[in-house]
C-alpha positions in Angstrom: 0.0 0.0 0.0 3.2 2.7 1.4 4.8 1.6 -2.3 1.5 2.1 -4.3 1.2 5.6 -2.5 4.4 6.6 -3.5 4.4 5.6 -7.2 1.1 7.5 -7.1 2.7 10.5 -5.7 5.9 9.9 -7.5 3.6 10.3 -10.6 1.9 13.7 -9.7 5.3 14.9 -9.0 6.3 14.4 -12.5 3.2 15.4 -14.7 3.3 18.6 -12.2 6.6 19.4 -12.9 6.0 18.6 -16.7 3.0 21.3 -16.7 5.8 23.3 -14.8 8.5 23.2 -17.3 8.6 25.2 -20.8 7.4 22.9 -23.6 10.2 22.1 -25.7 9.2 22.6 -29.5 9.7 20.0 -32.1 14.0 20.7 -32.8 15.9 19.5 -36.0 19.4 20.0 -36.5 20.2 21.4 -39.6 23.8 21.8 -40.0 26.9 22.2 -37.7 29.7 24.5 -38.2 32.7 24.0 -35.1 30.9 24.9 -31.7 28.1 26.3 -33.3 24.9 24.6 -35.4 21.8 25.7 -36.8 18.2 24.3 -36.1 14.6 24.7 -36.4 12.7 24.9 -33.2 8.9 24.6 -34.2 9.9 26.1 -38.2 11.9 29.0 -36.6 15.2 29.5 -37.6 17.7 29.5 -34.2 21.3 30.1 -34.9 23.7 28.5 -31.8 27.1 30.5 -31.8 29.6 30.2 -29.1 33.2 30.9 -28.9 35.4 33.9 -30.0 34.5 37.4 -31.5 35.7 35.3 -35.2 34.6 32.2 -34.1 31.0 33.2 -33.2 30.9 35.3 -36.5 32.2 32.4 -38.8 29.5 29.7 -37.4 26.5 32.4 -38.7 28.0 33.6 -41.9 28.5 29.1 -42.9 25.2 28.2 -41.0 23.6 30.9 -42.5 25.3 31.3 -45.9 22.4 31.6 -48.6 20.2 33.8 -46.1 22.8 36.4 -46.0 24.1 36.6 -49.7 20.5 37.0 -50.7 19.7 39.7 -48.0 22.6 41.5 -48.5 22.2 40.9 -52.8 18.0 42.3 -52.5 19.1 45.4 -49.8 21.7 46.8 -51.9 21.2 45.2 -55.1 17.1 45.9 -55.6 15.9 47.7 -52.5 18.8 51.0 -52.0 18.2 52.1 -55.4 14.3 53.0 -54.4 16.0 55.2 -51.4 15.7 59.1 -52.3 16.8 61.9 -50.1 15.1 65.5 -50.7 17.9 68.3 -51.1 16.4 71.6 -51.5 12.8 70.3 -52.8 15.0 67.7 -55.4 14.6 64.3 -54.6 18.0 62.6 -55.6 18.8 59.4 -55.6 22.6 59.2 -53.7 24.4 55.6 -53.9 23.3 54.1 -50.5 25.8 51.8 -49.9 29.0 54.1 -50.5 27.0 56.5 -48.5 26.7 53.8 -45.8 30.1 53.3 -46.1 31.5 56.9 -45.3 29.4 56.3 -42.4 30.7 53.5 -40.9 34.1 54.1 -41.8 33.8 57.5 -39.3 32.3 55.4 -37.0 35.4 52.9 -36.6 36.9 55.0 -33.8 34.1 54.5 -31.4 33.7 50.4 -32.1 35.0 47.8 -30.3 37.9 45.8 -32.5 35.4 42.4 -31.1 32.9 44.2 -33.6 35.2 43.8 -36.3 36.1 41.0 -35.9 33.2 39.2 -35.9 32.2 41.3 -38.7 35.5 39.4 -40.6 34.2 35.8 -39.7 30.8 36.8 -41.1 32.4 37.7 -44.0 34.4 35.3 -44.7 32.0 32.3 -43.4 29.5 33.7 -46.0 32.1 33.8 -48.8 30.6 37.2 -49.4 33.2 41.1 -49.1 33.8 42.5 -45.5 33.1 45.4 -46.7 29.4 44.3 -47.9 28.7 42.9 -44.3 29.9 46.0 -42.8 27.7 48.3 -44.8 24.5 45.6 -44.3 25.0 46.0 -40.2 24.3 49.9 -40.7 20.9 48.6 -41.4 19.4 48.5 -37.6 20.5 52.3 -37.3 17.3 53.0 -39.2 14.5 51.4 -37.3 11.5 52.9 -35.6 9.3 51.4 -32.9 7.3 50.9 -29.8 7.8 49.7 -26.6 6.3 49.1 -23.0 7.3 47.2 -19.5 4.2 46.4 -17.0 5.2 44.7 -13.5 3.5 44.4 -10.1 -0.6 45.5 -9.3 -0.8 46.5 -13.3 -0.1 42.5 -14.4 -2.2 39.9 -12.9 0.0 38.1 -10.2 2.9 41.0 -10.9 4.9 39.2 -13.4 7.2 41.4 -15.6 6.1 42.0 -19.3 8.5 43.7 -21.7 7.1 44.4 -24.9 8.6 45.2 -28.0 7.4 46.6 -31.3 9.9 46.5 -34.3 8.4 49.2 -36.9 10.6 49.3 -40.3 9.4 48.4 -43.4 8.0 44.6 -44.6 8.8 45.6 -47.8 12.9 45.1 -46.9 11.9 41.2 -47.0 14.3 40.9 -43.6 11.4 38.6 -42.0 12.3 36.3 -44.5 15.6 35.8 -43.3 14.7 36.1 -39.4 16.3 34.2 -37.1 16.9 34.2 -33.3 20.7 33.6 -32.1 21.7 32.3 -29.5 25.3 34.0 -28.4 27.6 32.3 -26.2 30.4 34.6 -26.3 33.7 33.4 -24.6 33.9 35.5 -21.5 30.6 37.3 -21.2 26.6 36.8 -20.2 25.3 34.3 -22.9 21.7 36.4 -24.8 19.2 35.7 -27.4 18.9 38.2 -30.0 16.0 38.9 -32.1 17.3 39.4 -35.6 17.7 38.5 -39.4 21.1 36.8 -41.3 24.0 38.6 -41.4 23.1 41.4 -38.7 25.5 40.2 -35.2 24.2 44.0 -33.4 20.8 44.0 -31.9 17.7 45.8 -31.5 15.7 43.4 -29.2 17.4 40.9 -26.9 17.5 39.7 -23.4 20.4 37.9 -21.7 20.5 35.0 -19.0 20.5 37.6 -15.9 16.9 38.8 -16.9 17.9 41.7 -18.7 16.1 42.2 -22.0 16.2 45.5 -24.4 14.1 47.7 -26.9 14.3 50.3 -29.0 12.6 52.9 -30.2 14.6 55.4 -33.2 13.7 59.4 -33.1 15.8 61.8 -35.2 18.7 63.1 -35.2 20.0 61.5 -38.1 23.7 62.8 -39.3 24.7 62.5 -36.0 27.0 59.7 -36.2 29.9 60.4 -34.2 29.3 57.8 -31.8 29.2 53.7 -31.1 26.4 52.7 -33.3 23.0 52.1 -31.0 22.6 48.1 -32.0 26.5 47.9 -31.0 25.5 49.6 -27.1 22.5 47.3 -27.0 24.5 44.2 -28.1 27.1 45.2 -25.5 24.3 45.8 -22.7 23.4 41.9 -23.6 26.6 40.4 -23.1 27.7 43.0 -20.4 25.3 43.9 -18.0 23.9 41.8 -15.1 21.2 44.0 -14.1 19.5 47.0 -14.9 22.1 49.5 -13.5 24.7 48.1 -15.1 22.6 48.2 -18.6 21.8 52.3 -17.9 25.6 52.7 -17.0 27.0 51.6 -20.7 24.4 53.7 -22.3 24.9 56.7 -20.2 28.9 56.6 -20.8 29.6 56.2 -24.1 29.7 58.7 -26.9 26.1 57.9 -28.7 24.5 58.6 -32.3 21.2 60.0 -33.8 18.1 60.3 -31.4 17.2 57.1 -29.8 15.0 55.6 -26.8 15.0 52.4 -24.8 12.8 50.2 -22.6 15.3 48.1 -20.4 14.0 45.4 -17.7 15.0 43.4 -15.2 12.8 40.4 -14.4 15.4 40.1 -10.9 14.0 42.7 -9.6 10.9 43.7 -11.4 12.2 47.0 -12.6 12.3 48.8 -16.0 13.3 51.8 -17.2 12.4 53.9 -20.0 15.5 55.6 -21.4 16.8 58.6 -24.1 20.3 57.7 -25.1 20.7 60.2 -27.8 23.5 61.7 -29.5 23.3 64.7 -27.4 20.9 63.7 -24.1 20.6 61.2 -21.7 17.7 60.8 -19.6 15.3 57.8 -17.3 11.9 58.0 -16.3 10.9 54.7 -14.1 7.8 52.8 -13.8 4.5 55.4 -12.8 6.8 58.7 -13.8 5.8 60.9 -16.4 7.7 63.1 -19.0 6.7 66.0 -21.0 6.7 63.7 -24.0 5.3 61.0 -22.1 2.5 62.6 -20.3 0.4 60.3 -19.4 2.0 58.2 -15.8 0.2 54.4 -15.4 1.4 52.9 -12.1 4.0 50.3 -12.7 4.1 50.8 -15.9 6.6 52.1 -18.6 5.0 53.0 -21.9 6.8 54.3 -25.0 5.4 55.4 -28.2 4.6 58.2 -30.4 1.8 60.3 -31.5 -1.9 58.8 -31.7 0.0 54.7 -31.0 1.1 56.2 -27.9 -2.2 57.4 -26.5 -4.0 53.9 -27.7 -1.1 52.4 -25.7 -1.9 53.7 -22.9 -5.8 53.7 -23.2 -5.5 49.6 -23.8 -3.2 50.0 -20.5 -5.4 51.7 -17.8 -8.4 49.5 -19.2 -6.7 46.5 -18.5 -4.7 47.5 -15.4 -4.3 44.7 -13.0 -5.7 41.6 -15.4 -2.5 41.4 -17.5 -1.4 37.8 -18.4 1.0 36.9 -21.3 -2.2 36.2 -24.0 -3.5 39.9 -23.3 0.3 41.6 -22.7 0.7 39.9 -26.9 -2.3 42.0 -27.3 -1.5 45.1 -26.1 1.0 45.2 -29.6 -1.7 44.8 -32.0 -2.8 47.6 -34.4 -2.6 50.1 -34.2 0.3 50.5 -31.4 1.8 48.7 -34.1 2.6 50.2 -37.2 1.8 48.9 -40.6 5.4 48.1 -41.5 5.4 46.2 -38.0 8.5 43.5 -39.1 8.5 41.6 -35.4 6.5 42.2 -32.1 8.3 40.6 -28.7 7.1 39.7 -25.3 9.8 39.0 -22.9 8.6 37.8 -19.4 12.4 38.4 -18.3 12.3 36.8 -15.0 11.4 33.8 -16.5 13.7 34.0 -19.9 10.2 33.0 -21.9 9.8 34.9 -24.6 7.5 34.7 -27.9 8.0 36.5 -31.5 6.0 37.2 -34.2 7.0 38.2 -37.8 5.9 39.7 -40.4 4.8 37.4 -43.4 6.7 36.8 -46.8 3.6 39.0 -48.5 4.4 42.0 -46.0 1.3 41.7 -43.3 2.6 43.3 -39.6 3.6 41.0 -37.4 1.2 42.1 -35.3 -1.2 39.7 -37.5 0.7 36.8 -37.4 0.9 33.8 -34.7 3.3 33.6 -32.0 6.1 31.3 -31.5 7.2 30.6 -27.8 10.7 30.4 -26.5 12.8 29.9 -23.4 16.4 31.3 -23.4 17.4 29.1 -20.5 16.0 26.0 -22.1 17.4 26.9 -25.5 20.8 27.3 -23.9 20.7 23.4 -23.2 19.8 22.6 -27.0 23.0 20.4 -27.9 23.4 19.9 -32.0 22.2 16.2 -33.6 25.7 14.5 -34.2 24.2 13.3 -37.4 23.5 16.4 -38.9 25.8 18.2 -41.8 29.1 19.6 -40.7 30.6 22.5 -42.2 34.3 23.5 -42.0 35.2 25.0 -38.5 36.6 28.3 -38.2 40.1 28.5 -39.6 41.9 28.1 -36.1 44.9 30.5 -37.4 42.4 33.1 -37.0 42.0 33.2 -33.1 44.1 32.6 -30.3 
């Protein structure tokens, strides 16, 4: 009877902690490449890269080879010569990528070498010109979006939501090259980081000390002198172990353009919006207000623009208190999000659960598409199938 009991409760125990647990998508290995392989969790892309600055950037330009020489072939090759820029009432039509490239070659004084260098690997891992990959990482400089953090009495058992509204342009096709990667650089705090082949910055992350990051572009464009803002937020990622530490990077290096941020810290159930602009610097926490932000919820950060910003915080206070992750997702629909809505985030940080939506190939927001759910811890255990293709390591002359 004592044993019966105990298989009984034995049994409870595990289908409890089964419910408990993050369900674990249906994985295939695709290919391997040194310490780093490419799967598919559920039909998502996730790129594994571990190692060196070189290393890490090899493994994505091999794993990720065709994705990246057709980005990089439609962006420069099809979709820069539709860019115009209005001089004096005449809209010209200026060579984008050598403009690009004036750019970032001013900006190589503010950059870590690391960036380079992994830069180099995904280069030469791609087979495609350093100088082509350099020019393609510009890219993020240029997006626009939306952003919010709820915590405590305005969720419904005061779990941290981080949301996270990339608005750029569906018509760029980068949704058909997203993929998430999963960055175990040699040294620092392993992140996931919401992207698209070829780009190693980032725009929307969150690392494995609950730290996760948005942003939102302004103005200020020609202001360049400065570490490019999806360098400082890759850096926060594999740098900071909690929110201070995040604000601190920001706050002390030289910065470009107009940009703004909404940081968390599922630790500690703080977040932050931020200005870290080429020439300002500023916070406002959770219930403050701000002349450009008028409108103070109670634990609550919300950041948008315009007419999104005041439907942001109408959907907000009318849900105060009753938010769970199905009506957090929500809160990102249209019109908060924009049409050219390319991928829409919600990080519950404390946790490392997180779920993405993209655009689709025929250019619908994101914010009409389903969600696929993650966990950054449990991805951080995915080992490779030893069966799968593998693809020439990194040359080991290149590292230490």
């Amino acid at each position: 009877m004592f044993r019966t009991a105990t298989r009984a409760l034995s049994l409870i125990l595990a289908l409890w902690l089964l419910a408990a647990s993050p369900a674990r998508g249906e994985s295939k290995t695709i290919a391997r490449c040194g310490a780093g392989f490419l799967e598919e969790v559920d039909g998502y892309k996730v790129l594994h890269v571990k190692g060196t600055p070189y290393e890490m950037g090899y493994q994505q330009g091999a794993l990720l080879k065709d994705d990246i020489r057709e980005l990089v072939r439609f962006l420069f090759d099809e979709k820069a010569k539709e860019l115009t820029i209005d001089i004096a009432g005449i809209g010209l039509k200026p060579n984008a990528k050598a403009i690009i490239a004036v750019i970032a070659e001013g900006q190589k004084r503010f950059i870590p070498a690391w960036y380079f260098e992994e830069l180099r690997g995904v280069a030469e891992g791609s087979g495609l010109s350093y100088d082509e990959i350099v020019v393609a990482n510009f890219i993020p400089e240029l997006f626009h979006c939306s952003g919010f953090a709820l915590a405590g009495s305005a969720t419904k058992d005061g779990t941290l939501y981080h949301g996270r509204i990339l608005d750029y342009g569906c018509d760029w096709r980068l949704q058909e090259h997203a993929v998430l990667t999963i960055a175990e650089p040699e040294g620092k705090i392993p992140f996931v980081n919401v992207t698209y082949a070829g780009f190693i910055g980032s725009v929307t992350g969150m690392n494995a000390k609950s730290i996760s990051i948005g942003e939102m572009g302004g103005r200020g464009l020609g202001h360049w002198n400065g570490v490019p803002m999806a360098v400082l937020v890759r850096k926060a990622l594999e740098e900071a172990n909690d929110l201070d530490e995040a604000i601190v990077i920001f706050r002390d290096h030289p910065r470009t353009c107009e940009y703004y941020y909404v940081i968390a810290d599922g630790k500690t159930g703080r977040a932050i919006g931020m200005e870290a602009s080429w020439n300002a610097f500023g916070t406002i926490g959770m219930g403050e207000s701000h002349p450009r932000l008028p409108h103070a919820v109670k634990d609550a950060v919300l950041l948008s623009a315009g007419s999104r910003y005041e439907e942001l915080v109408r959907r907000v206070k009318a849900g105060f208190g009753t938010f769970d992750v199905e009506s957090a997702r929500r809160l990102m629909d249209r019109p908060v999000a924009m049409k050219s809505n390319l991928h829409s985030v919600l990080f519950e940080t404390k946790s490392t659960r997180f779920w993405v939506a993209n655009a689709s190939k025929d250019g619908e927001p994101a914010a009409t598409q389903p969600y696929h759910a993650f966990q950054l811890t449990e991805l951080l255990t995915h080992t490779p199938d030893s069966s799968a293709p593998s693809l020439p390591a990194p040359p080991a002359a290149e590292h230490p």
